[in-house]
N, C-alpha and C positions, 0 to 999 in steps of 0.2 A: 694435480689435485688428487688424493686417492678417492678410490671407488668400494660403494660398498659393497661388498661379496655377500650373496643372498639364495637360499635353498626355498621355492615354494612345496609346504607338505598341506594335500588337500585329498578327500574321494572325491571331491567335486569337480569334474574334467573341464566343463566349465568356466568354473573359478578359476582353475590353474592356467586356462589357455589364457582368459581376461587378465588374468596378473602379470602373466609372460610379458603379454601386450604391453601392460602400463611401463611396468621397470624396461625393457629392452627401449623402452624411450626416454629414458629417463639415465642423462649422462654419468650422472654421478654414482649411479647403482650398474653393476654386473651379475648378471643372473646365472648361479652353477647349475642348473638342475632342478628339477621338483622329481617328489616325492608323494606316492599314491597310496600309503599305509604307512602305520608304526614302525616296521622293520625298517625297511628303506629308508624311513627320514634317520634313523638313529646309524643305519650304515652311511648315508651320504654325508651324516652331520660329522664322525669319523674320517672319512675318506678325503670329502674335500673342504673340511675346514674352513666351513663361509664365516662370517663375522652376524650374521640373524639369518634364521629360519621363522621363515611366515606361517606359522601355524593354525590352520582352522584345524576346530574341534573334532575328533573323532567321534563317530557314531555311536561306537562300544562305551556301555559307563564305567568309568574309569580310567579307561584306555588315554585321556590327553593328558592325564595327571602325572600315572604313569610315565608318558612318555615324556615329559617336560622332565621330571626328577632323571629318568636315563640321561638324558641330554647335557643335564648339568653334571651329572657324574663323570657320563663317556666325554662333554666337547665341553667345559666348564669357560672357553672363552668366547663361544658362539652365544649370543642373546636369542631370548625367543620371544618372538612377539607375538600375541593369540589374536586371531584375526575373528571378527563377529559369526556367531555361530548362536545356535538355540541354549549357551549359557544362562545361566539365572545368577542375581548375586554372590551365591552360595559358592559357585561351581570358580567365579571370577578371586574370591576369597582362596578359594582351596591352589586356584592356582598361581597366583602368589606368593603361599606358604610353599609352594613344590618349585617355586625360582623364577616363575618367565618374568621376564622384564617390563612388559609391558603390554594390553588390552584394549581393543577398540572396541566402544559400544554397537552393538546392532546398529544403529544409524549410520556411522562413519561412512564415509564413501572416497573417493581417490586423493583430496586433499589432506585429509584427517590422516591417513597411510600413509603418504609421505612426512606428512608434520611428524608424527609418532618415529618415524625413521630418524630425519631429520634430528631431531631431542637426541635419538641415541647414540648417533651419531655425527655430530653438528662437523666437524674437519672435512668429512666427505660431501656437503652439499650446500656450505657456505662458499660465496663467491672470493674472487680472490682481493679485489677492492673492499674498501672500508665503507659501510651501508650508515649512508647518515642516521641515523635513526634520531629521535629525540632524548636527552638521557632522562632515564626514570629516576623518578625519589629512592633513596633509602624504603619507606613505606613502602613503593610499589614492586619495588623488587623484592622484598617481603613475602607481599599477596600472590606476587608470580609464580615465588619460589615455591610458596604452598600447594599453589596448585599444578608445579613441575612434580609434584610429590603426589600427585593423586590426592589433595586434601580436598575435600568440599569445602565451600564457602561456611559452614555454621563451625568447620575444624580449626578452617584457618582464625575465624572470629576470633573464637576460642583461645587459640594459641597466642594472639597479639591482645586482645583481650580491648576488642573494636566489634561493633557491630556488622550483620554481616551486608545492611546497607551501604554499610563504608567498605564491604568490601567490593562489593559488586562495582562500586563508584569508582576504587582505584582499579578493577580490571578492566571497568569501561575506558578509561584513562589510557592506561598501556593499550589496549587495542587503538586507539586513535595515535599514541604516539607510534607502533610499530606498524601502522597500515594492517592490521590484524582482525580476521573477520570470523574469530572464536578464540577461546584459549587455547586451543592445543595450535591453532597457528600462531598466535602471542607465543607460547614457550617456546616452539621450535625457532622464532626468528631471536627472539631471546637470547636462547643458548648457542647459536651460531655466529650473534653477534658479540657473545660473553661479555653479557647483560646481567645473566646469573649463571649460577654453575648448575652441574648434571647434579639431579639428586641423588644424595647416599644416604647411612644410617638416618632415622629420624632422628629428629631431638627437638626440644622445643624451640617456640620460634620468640622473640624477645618483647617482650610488653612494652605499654606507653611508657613511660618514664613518670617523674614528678610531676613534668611540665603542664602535664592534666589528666582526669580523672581516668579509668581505665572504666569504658561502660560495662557493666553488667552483661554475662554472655548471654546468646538467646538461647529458646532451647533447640537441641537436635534436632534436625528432622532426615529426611532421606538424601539421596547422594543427588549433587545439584546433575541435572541435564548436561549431556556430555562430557562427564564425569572420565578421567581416562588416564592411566597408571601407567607410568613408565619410571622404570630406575637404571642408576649405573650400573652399564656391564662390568 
């Protein structure tokens, strides 16, 4: 089974010895090294060519924006994934636009990090047997897909053009068909079980048909609770 090769970049001595911890126990991840500032993550991301760099936010403003767009320039086949940090919206947007793959909200905690991994990498941490799972609707793979995409529930509405009651109903659905105990673990067993595929480009997602009316979208409001962005390396 391959393993995923992995760079922790942190000042938090901390955090990086706790991470060490997690992944050195965890079969499917190999751990290269961590990384204590800017420079280093950008020479070690060079050097030894891990497939994700765990990135918490640096202290300096600007400095993890920065250092994401280095990273996609210098190692464009290494993913980066921003690990919770005192980001705001703004800061989670800006880096996006600068390439990281993927963000775990402040709350996340050791499953949510591997789930997030996992999605980016479903070959390295799927098992080698076939996981029964239940199969999802056409519609629920839909709703999943949306939110493989970082959409919130009022985007996904939107885009299928269902209420976002219905959507919540089909995410509660696939979590009971996947034993799934949030979304970001529904996607990751999802995508491992290819259920549905890694998100790429956006585009729209496919409306009701004839067969009945398309409701009325609601309106916007904030990004649903554990809200959390991952795209294809």
């Amino acid at each position: 089974m391959p393993r995923i090769t992995a760079v922790i970049a942190s000042e938090n001595a901390l955090l990086r010895d706790a991470l060490t911890a997690l992944l050195h126990a965890q079969p499917g991840i190999r751990l290269l090294g961590q990384a204590t500032g800017e420079h280093e993550a950008l020479r070690k991301a060079v050097a030894l060519r891990p497939q994700v760099i765990l990135l918490e936010p640096w202290s300096a403003p600007g400095s993890t924006v920065r250092t994401v767009r280095s990273l996609r320039r210098l190692a464009p086949e290494t993913a980066v994934l921003a690990l919770p940090g005192g980001s705001t919206r703004a800061d989670h947007h800006a880096l996006r636009a600068a390439g990281v793959h993927g963000y775990l909200p402040r709350h996340a905690g050791r499953e949510a990090l591997l789930a997030a991994l996992g999605a980016l990498f479903p070959a390295a941490v799927q098992g080698t047997g076939h996981v029964p799972y239940a199969a999802l609707s056409r519609r629920e793979r839909e709703v999943l897909s949306g939110a493989a995409a970082a959409m919130t529930n009022q985007q996904i509405a939107r885009g299928l053009g269902i209420t976002t009651g219905t959507v919540k109903r089909h995410l509660h659905t696939t979590f009971r068909k996947l034993d799934a105990v949030s979304r970001l673990d529904a996607v990751a067993k999802a995508l491992a079980a290819g259920l549905i595929s890694a998100p790429g480009p956006a585009r729209p997602l496919e409306p009701d048909g004839p067969s009945g009316p398309a409701a009325p979208p609601e309106p916007s409001g904030g990004a649903a609770d554990g809200q959390w962005a991952v795209r294809a390396a």
